[in-house]
C-alpha positions in Angstrom: 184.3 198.8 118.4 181.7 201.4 116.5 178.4 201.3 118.2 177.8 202.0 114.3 178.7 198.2 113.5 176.2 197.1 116.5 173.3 194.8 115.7 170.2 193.5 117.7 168.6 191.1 116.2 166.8 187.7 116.8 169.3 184.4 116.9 169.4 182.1 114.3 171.2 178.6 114.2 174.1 179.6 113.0 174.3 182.0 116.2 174.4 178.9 118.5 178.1 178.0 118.5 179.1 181.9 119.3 176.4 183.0 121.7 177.6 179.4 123.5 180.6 180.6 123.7 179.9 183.9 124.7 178.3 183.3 127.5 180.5 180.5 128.9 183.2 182.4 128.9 181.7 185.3 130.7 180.7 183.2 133.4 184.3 181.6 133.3 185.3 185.2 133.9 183.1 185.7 136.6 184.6 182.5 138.5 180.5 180.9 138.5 179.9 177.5 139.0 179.7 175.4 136.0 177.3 173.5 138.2 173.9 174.8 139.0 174.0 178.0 136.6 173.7 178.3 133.3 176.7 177.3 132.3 175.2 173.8 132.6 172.3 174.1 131.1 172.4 171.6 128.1 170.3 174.0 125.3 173.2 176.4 125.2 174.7 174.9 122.5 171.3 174.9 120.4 169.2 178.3 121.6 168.1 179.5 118.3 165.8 176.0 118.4 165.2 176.5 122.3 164.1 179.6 122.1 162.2 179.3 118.9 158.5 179.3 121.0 155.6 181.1 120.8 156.8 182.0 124.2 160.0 182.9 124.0 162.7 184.7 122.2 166.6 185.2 122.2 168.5 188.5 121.0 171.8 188.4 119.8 173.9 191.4 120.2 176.1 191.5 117.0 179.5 193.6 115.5 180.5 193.1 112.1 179.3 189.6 112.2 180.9 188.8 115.6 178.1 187.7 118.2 179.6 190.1 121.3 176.0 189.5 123.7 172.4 188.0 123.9 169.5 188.0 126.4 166.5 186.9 126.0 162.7 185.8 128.0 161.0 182.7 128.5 157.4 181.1 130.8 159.3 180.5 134.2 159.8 176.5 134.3 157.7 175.1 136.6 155.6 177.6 138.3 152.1 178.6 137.9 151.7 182.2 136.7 151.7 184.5 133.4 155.8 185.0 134.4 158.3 184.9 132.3 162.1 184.6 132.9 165.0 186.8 131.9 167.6 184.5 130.4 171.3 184.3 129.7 172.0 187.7 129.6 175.8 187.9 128.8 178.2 190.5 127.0 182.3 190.5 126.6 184.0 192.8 128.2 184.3 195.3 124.9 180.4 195.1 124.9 179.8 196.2 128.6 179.5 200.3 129.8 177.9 201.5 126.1 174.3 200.8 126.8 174.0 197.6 125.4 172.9 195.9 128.4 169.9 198.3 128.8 168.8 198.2 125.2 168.5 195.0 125.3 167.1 194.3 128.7 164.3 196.4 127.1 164.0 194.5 123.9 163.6 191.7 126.1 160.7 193.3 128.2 158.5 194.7 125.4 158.6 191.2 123.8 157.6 189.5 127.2 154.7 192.7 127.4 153.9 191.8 123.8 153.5 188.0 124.5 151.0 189.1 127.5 153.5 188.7 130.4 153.0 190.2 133.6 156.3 189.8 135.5 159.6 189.2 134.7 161.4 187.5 137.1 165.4 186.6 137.3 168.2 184.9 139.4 172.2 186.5 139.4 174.7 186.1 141.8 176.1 188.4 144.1 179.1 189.4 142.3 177.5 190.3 139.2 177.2 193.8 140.7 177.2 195.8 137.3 173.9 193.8 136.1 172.2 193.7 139.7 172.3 197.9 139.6 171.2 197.6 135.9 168.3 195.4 136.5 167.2 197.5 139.9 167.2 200.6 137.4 164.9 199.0 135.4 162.3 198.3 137.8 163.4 194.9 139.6 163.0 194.4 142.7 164.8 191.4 145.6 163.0 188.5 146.5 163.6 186.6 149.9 163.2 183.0 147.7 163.6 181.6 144.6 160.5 181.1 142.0 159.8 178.5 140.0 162.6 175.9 139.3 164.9 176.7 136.7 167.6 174.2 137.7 170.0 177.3 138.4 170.6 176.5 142.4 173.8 177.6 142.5 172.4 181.4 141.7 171.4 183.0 145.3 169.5 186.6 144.8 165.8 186.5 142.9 164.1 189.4 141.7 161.0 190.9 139.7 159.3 193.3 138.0 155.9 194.1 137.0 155.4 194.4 133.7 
């Protein structure tokens, strides 16, 4: 893969049946539970509409037409407060160790500054080592409980960051 090729852009429908399958099977990969994480959750299979908010937005991480990644922000679910939620942030393996991750972890917090955010908050499980270092070297910091309620129970370690 040529970092050349590489595209961030916004999703689109026709994104939806890739970046579903993207991130399922990254989180097959990982052995999470298909219960209580986002594997679940039932807009996966039509995020371009989901995310299509005036508080939101989804980035796609494309090569050569193939969508290899996404992440994107959205207002915490049920909690009071101008925070917004890092979502679905998922690569395959030939997209992980370039940089991608970063880039688009701060794609996904100037949008949230630009929508007038002021945290970001996120849930991951313990085994996802690689993204817990990435997100603490960003800024994130652990939480001793959960925020809002995103339906993701089955995830176990919180964190935020000022914006």
């Amino acid at each position: 893969m040529s970092k050349n090729n590489i595209v961030i852009r916004e999703i689109t429908t026709k994104d939806d049946q890739q970046i579903a399958e993207v991130i399922r099977s990254v989180l097959m990969e990982f052995g999470v539970p298909k219960v209580g994480t986002a594997y679940a959750d039932n807009v996966l299979d039509c995020m371009a509409e989901t995310y299509n908010k005036s508080t939101s937005a989804y980035f796609v991480v494309e090569d050569n037409g193939r969508i290899i990644g996404g992440a994107g922000i959205a207002q915490l679910e049920n909690f009071e407060g101008n925070v917004c939620e890092l979502q679905k942030m998922y690569f395959l393996p030939e997209a992980r160790g370039i940089g991608l991750g970063r880039r688009m972890m701060d794609m996904c917090l100037q949008k949230a500054k630009s929508l007038g955010f002021e945290h970001c908050y996120l849930e991951t499980l313990p085994y996802m080592e690689d993204a817990r270092k990435l997100y603490a070297k960003v800024g994130f910091t652990a939480l001793d409980s959960r925020m809002g309620d995103t339906g993701h129970y089955s995830c176990n370690l919180w964190m935020i960051k000022d914006l």
